[in-house]
N, CA, C and O atoms as CSV, one atom per row, in Angstrom:
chain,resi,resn,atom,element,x,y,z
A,1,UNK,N,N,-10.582,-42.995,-28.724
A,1,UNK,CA,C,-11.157,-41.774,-29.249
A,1,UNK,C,C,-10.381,-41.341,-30.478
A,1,UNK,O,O,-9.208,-41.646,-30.695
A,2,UNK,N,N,-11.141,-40.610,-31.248
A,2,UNK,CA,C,-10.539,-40.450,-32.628
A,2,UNK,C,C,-11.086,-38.475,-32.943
A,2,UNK,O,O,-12.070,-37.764,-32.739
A,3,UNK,N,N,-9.907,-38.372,-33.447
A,3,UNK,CA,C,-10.303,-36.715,-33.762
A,3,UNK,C,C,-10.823,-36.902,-35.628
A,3,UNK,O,O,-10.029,-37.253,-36.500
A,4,UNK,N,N,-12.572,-36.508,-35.927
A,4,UNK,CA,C,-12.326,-36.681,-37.648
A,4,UNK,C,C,-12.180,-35.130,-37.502
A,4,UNK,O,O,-12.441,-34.210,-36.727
A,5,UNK,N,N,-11.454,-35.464,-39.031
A,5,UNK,CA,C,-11.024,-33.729,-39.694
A,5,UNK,C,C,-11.619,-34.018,-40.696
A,5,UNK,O,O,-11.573,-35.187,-41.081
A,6,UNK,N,N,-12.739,-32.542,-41.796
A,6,UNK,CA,C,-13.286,-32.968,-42.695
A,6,UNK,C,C,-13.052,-31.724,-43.294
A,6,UNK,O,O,-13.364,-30.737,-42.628
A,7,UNK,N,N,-12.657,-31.589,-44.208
A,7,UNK,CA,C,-11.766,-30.442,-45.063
A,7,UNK,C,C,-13.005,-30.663,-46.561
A,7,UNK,O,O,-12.845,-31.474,-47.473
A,8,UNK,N,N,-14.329,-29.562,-46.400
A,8,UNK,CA,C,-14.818,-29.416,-47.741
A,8,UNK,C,C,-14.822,-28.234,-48.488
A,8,UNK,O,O,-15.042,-27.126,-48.000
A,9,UNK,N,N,-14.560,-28.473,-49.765
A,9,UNK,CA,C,-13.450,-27.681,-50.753
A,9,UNK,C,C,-14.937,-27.416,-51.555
A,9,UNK,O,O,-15.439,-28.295,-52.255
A,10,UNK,N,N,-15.568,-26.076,-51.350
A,10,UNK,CA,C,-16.387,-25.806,-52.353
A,10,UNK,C,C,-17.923,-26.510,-52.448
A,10,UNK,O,O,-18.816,-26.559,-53.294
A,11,UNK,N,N,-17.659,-27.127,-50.818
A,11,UNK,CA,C,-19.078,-27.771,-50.921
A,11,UNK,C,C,-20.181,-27.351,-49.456
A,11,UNK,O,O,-20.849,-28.229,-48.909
A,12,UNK,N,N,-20.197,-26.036,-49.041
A,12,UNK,CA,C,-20.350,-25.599,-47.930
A,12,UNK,C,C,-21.679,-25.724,-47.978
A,12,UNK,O,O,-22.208,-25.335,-46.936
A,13,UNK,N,N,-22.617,-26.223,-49.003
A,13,UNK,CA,C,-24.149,-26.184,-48.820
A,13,UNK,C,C,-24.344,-27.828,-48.755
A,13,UNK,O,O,-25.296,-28.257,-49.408
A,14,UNK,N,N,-23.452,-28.895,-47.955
A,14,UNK,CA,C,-23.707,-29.902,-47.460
A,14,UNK,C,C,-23.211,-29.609,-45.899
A,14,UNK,O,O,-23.739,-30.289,-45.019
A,15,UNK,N,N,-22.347,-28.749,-45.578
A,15,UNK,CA,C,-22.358,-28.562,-44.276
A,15,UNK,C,C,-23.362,-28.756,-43.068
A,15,UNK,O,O,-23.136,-29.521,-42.130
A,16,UNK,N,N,-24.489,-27.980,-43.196
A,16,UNK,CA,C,-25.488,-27.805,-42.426
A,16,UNK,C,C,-26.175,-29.059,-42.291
A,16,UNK,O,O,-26.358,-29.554,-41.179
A,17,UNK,N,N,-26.704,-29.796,-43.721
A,17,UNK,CA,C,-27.360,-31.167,-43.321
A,17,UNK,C,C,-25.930,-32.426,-42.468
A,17,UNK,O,O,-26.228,-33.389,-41.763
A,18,UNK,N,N,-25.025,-32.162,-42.692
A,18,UNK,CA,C,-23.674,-32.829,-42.440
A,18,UNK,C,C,-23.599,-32.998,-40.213
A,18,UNK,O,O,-23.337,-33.895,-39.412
A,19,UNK,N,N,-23.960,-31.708,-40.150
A,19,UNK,CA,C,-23.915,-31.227,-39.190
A,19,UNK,C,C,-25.184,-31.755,-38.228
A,19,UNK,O,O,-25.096,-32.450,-37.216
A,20,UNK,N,N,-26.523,-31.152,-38.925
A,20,UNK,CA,C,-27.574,-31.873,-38.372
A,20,UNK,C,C,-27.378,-33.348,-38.437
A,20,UNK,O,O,-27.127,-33.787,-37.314
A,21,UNK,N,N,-27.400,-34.099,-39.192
A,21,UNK,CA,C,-27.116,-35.749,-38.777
A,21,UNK,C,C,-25.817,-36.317,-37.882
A,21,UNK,O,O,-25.656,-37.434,-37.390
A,22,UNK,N,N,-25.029,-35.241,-37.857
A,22,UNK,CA,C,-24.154,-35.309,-36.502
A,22,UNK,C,C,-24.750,-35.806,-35.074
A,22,UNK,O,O,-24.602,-36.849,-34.437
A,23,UNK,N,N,-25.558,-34.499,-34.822
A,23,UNK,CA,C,-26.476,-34.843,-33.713
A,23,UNK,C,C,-27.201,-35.854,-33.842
A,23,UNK,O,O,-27.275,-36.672,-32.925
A,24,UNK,N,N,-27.833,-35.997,-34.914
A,24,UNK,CA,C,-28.944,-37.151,-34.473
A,24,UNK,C,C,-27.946,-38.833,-34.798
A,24,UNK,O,O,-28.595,-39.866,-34.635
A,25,UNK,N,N,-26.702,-38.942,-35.159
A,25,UNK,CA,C,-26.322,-39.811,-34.446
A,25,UNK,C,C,-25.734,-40.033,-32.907
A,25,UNK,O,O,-25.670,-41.095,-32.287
A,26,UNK,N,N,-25.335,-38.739,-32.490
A,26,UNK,CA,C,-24.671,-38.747,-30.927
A,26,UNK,C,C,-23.675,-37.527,-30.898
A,26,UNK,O,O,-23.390,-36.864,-29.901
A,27,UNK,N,N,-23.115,-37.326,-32.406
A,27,UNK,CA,C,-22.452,-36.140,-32.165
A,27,UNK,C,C,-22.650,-35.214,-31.672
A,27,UNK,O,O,-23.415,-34.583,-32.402
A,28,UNK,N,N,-22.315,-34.399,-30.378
A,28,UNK,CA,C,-22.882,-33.240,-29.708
A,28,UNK,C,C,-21.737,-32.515,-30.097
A,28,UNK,O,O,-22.023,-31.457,-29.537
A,29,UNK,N,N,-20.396,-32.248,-30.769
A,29,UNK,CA,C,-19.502,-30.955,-30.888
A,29,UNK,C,C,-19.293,-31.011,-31.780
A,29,UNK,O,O,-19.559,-32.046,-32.391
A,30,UNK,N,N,-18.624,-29.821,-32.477
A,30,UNK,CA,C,-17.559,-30.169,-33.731
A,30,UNK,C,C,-17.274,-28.425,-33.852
A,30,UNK,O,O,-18.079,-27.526,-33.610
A,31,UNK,N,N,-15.769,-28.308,-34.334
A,31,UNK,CA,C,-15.628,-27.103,-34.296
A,31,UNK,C,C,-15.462,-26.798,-36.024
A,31,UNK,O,O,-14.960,-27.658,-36.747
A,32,UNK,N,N,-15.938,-25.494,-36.565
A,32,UNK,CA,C,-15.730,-25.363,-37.828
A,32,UNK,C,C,-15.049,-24.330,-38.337
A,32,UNK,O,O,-15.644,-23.275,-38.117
A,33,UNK,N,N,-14.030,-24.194,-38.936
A,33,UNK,CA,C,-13.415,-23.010,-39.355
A,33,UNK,C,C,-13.237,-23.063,-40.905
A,33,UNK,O,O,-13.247,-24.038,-41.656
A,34,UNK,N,N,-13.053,-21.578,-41.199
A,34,UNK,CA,C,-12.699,-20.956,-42.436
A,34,UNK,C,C,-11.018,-21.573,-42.827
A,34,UNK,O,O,-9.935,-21.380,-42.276
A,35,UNK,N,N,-11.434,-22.401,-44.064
A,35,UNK,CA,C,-9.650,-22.942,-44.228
A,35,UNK,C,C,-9.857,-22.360,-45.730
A,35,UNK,O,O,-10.833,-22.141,-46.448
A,36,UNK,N,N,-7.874,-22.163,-45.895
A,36,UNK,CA,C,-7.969,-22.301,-47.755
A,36,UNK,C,C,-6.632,-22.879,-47.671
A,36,UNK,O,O,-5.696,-22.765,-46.879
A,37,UNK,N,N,-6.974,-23.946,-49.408
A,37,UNK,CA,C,-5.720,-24.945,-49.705
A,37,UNK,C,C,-4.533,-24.411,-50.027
A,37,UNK,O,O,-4.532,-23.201,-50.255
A,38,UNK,N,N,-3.607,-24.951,-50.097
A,38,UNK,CA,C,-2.530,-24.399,-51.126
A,38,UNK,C,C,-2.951,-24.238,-52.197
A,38,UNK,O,O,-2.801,-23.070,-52.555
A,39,UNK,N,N,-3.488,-24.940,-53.011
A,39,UNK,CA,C,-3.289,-24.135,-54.401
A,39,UNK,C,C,-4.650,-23.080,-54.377
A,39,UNK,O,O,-4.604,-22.665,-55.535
A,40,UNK,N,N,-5.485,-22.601,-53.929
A,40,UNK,CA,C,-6.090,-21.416,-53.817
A,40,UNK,C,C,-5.109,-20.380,-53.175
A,40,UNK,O,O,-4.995,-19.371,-53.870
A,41,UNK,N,N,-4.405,-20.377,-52.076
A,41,UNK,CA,C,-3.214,-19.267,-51.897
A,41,UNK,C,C,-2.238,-19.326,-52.805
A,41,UNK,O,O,-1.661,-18.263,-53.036
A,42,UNK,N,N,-1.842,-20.431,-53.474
A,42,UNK,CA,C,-0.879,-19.822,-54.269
A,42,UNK,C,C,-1.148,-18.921,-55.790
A,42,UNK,O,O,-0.388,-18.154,-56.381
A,43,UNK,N,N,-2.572,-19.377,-56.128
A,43,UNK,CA,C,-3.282,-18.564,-56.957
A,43,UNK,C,C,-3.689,-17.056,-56.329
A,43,UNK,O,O,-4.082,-16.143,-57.056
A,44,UNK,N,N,-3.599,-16.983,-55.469
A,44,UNK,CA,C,-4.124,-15.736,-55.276
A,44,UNK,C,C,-2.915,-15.136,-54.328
A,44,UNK,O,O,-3.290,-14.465,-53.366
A,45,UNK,N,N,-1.846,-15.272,-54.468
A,45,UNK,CA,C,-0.427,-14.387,-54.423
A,45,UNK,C,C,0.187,-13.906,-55.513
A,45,UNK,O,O,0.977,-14.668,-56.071
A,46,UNK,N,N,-0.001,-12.685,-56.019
A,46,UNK,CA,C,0.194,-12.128,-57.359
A,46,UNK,C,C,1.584,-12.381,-57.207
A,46,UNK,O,O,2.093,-12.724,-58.274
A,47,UNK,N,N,2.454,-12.327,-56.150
A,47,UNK,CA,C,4.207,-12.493,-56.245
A,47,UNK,C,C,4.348,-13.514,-56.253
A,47,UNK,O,O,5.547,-13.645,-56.498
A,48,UNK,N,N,3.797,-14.733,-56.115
A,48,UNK,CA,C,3.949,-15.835,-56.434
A,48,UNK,C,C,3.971,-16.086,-57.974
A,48,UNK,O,O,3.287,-15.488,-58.804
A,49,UNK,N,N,4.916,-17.119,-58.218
A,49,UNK,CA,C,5.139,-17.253,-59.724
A,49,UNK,C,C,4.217,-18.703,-60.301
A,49,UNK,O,O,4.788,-19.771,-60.081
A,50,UNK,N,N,3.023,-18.770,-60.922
A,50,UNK,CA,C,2.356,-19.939,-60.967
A,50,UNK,C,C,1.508,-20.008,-62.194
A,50,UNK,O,O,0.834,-18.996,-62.382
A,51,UNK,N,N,1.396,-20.868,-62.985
A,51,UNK,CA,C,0.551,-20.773,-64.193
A,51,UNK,C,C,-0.660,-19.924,-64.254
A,51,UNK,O,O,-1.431,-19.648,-63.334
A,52,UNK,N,N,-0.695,-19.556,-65.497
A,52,UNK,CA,C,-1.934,-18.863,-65.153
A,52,UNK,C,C,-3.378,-19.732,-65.411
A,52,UNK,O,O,-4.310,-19.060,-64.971
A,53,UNK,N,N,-3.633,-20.438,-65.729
A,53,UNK,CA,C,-4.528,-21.428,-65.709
A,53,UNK,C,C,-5.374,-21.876,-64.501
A,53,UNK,O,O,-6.580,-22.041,-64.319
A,54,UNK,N,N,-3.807,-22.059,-63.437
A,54,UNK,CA,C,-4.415,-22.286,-62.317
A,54,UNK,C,C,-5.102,-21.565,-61.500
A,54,UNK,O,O,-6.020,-21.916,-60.759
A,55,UNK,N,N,-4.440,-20.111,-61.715
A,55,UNK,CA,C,-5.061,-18.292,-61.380
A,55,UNK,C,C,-6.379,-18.907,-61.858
A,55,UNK,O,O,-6.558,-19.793,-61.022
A,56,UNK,N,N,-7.334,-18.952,-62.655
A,56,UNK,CA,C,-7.875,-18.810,-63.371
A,56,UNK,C,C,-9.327,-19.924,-62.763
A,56,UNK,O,O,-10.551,-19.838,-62.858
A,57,UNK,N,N,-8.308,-20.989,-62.097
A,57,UNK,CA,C,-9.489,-21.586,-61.396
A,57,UNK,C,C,-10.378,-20.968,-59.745
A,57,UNK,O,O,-11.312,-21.256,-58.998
A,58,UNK,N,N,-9.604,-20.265,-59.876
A,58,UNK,CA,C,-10.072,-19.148,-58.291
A,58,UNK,C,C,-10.446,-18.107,-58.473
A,58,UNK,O,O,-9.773,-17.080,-58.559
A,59,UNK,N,N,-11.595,-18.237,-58.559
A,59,UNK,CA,C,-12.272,-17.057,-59.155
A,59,UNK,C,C,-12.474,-16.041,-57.901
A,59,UNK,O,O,-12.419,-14.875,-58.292
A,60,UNK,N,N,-12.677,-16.154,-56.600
A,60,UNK,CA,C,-11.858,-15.451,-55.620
A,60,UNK,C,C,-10.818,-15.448,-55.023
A,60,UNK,O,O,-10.028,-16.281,-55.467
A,61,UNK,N,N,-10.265,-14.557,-53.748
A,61,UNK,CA,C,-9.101,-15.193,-53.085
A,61,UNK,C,C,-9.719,-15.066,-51.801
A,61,UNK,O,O,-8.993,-14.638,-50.904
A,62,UNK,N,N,-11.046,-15.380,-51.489
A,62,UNK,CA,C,-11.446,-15.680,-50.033
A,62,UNK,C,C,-11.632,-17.296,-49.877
A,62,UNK,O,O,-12.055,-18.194,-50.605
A,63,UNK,N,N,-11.061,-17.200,-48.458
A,63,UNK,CA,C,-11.306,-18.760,-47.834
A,63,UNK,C,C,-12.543,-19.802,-48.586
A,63,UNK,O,O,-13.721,-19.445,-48.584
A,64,UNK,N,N,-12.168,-20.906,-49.115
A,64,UNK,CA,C,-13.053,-21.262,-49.671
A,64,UNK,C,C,-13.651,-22.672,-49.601
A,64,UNK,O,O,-14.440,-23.252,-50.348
A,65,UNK,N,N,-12.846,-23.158,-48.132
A,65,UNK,CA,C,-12.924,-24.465,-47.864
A,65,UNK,C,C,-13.698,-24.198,-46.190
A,65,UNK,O,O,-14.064,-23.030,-46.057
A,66,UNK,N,N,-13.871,-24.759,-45.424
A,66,UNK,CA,C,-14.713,-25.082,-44.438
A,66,UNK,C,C,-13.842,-26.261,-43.626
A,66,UNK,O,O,-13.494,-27.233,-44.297
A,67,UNK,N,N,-13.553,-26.224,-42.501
A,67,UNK,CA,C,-12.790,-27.534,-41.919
A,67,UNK,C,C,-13.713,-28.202,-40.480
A,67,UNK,O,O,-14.332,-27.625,-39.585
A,68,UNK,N,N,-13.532,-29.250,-40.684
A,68,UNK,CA,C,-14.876,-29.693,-39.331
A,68,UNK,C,C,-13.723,-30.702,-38.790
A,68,UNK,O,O,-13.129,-31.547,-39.460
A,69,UNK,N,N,-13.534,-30.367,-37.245
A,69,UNK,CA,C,-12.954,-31.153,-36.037
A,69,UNK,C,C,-14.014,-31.572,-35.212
A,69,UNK,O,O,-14.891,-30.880,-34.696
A,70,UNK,N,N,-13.789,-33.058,-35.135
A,70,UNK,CA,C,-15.250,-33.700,-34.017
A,70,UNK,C,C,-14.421,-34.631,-32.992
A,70,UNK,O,O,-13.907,-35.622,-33.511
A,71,UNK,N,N,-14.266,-34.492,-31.927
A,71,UNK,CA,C,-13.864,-35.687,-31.382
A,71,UNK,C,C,-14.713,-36.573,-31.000
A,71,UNK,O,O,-15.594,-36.266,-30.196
A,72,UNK,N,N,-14.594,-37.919,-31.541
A,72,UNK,CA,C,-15.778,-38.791,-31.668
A,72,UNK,C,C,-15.222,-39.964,-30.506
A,72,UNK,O,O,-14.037,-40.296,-30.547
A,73,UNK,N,N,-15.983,-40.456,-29.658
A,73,UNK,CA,C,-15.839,-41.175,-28.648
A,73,UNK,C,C,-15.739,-42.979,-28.869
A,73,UNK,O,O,-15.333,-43.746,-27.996
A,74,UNK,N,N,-16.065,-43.260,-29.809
A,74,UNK,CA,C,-16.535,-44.379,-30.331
A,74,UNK,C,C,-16.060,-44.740,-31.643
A,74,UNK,O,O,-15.957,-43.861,-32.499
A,75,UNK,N,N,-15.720,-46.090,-31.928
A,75,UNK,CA,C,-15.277,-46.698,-32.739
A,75,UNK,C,C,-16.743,-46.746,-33.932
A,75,UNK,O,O,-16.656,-46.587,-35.149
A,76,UNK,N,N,-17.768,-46.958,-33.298
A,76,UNK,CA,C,-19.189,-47.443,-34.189
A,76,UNK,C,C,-19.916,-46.126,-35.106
A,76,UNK,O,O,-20.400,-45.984,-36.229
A,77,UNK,N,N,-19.545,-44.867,-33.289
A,77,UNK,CA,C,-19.545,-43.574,-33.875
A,77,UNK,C,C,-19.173,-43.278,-35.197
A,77,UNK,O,O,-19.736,-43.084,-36.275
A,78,UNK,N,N,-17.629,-43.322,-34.585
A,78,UNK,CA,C,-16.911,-42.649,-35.946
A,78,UNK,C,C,-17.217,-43.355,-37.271
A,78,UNK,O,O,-17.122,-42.679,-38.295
A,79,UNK,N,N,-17.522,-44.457,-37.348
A,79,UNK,CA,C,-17.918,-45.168,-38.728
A,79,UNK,C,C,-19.559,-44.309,-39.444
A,79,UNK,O,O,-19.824,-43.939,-40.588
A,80,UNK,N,N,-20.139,-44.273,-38.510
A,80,UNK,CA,C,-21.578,-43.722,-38.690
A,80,UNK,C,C,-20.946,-42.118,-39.310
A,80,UNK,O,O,-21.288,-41.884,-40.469
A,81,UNK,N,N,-20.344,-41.373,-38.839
A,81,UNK,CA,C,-20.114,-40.120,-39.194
A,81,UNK,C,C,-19.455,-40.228,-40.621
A,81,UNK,O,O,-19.869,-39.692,-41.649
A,82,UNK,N,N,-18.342,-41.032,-40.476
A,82,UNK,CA,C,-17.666,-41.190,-41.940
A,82,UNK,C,C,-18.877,-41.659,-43.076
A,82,UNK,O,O,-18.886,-41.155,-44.199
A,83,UNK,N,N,-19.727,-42.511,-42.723
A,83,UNK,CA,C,-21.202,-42.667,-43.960
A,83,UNK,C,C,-21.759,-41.370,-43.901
A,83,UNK,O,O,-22.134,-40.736,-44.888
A,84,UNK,N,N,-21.810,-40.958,-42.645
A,84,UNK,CA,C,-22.790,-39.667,-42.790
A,84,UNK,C,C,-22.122,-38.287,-44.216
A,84,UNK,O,O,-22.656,-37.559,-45.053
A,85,UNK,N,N,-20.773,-38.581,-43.771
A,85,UNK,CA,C,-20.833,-37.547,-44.883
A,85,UNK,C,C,-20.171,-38.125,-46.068
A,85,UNK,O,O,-19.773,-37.346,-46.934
A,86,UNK,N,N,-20.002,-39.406,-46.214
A,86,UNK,CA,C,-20.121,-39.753,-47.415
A,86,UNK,C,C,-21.345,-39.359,-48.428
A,86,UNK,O,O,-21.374,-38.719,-49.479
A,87,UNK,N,N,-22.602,-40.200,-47.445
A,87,UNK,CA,C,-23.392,-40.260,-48.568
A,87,UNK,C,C,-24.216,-38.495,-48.933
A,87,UNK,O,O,-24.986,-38.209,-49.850
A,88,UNK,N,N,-23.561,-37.417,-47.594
A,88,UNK,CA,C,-23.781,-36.146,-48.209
A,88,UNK,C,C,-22.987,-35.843,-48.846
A,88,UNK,O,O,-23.534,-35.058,-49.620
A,89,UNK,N,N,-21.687,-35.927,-49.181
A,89,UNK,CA,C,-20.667,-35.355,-50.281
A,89,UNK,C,C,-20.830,-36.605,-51.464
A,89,UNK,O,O,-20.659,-36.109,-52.577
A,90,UNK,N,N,-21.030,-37.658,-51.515
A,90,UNK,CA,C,-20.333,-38.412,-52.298
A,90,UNK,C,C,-19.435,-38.946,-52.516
A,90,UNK,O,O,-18.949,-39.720,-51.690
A,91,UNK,N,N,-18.729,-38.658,-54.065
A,91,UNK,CA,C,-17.487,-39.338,-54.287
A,91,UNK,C,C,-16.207,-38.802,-54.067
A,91,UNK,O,O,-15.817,-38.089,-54.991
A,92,UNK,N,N,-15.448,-38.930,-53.131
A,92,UNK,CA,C,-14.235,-37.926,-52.427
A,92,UNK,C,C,-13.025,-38.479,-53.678
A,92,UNK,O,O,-11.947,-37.929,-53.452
A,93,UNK,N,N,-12.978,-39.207,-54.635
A,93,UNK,CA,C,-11.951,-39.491,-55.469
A,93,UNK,C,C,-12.304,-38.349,-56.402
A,93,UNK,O,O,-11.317,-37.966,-57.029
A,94,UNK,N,N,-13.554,-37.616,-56.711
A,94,UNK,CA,C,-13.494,-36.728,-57.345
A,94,UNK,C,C,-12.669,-35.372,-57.002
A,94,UNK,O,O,-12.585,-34.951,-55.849
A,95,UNK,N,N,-12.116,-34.779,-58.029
A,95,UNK,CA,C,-11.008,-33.649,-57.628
A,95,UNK,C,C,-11.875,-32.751,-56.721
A,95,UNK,O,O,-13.101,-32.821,-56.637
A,96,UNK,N,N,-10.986,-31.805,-55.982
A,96,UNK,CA,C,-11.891,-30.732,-55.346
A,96,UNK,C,C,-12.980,-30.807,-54.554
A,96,UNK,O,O,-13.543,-29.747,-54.279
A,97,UNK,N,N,-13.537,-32.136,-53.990
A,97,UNK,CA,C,-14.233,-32.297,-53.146
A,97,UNK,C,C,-13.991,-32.113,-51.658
A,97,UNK,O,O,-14.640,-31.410,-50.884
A,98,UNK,N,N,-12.775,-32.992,-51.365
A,98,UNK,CA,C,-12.615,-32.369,-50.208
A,98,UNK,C,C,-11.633,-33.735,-49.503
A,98,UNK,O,O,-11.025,-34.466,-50.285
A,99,UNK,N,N,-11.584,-33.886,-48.573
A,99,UNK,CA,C,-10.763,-34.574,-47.604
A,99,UNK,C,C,-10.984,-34.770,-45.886
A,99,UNK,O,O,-10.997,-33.957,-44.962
A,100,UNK,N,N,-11.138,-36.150,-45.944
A,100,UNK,CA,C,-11.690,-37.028,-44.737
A,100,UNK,C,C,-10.483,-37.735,-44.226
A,100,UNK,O,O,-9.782,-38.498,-44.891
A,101,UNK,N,N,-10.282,-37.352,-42.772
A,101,UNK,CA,C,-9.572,-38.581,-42.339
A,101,UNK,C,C,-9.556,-38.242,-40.590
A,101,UNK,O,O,-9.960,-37.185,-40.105
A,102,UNK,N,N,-9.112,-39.154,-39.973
A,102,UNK,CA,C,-9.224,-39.681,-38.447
A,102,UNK,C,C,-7.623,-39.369,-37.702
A,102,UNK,O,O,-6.631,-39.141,-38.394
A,103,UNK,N,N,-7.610,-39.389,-36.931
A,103,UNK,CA,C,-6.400,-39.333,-35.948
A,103,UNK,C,C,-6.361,-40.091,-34.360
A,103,UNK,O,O,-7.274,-39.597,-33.699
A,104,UNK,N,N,-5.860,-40.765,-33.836
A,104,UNK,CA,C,-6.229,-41.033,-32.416
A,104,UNK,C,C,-5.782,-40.053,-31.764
A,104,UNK,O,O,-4.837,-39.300,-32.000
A,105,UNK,N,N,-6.532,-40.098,-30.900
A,105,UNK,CA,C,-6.284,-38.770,-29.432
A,105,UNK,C,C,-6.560,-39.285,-28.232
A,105,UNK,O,O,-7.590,-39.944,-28.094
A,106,UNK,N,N,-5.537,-39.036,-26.977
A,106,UNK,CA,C,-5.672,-39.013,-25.682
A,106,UNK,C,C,-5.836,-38.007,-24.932
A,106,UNK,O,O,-5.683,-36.862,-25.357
A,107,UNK,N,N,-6.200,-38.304,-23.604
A,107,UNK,CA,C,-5.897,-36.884,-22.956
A,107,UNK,C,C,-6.820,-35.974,-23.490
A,107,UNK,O,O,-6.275,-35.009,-24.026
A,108,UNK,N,N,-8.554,-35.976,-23.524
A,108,UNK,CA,C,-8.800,-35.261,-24.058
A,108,UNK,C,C,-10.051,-34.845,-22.508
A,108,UNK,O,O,-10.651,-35.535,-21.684
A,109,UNK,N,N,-9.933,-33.381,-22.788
A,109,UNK,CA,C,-11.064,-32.532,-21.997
A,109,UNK,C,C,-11.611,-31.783,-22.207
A,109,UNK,O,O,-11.296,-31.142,-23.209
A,110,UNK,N,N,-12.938,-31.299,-21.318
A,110,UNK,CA,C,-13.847,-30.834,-22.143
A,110,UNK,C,C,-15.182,-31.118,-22.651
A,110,UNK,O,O,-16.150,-30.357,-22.644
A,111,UNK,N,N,-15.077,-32.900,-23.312
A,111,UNK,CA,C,-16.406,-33.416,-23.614
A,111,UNK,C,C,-17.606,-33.048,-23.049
A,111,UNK,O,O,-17.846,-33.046,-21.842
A,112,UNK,N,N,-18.459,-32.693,-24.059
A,112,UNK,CA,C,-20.024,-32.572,-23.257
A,112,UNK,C,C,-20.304,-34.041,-23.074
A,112,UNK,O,O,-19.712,-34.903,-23.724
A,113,UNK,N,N,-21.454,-34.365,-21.943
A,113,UNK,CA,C,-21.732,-35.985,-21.886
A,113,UNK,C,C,-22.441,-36.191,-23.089
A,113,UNK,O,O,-23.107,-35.383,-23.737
A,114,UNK,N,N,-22.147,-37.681,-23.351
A,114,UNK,CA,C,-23.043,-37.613,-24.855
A,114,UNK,C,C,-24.728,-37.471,-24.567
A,114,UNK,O,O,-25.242,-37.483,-23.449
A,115,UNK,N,N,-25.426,-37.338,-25.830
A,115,UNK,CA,C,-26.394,-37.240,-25.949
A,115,UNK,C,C,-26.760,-38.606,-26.004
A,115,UNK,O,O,-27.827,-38.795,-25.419
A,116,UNK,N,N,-26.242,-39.671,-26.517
A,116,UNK,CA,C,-26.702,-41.422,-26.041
A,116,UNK,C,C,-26.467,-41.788,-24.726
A,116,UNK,O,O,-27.011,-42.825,-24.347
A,117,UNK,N,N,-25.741,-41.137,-23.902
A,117,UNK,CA,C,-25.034,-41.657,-22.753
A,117,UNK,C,C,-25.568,-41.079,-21.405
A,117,UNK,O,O,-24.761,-41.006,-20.478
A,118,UNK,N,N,-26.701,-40.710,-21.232
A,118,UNK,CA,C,-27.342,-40.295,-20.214
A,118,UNK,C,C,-27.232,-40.969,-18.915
A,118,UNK,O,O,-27.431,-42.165,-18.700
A,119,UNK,N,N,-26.898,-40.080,-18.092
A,119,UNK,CA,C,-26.484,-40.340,-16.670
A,119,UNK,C,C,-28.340,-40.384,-15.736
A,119,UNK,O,O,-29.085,-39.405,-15.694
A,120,UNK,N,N,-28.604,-41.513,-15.228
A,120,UNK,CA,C,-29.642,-41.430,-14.415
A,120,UNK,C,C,-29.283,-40.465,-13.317
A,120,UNK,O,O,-30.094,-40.215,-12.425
């Protein structure tokens, strides 16, 4: 089992389709919270000492990233999810898009049964 973390930076109107193709591969959870990066808090700490340029790229100081935790059961899964939001975000080498990556996990409870995995 693998925990993905998907950290999108300014792109919260791929969320929802991101989410729906979750399910319709097998994903039944994922938890989502309000995140912000370092350099959006450090722009928006006036006592902080930081170019002003960079001030300048934060045009608010509210949370402005979105973070998605899924624990994915499957090796085939998790590949399907990582396309899934590839081909909704795109190119993640571009700045400010955002950040994808996996973790292994044990010991985990809780799971709903999957939605592929139906118990007769």
């Amino acid at each position: 089992m693998n925990l993905l973390v998907l950290v999108l930076n300014k792109e919260e109107e791929h969320l929802e389709r991101i989410l729906e193709r979750f399910v319709e591969i097998g994903i039944r959870g994922a938890t989502i919270i309000d995140s912000t990066g370092m350099g959006q808090t450090l722009a928006c700490h006036n006592n902080l000492p930081i170019f002003g340029g960079l001030r300048r790229l934060f045009e608010n100081c509210r949370p402005g990233n979105k973070t998605v935790f899924s624990v994915i059961d499957n090796e085939e899964r998790l590949q399907k999810a990582k396309t899934v939001v590839q081909e909704e975000i795109g190119d993640f080498t571009e700045p400010g898009v955002g950040i994808l990556f996996t973790i292994p996990v044990n010991n985990v409870l809780g799971l709903a049964q999957d939605i592929n995995d139906k118990e007769g």
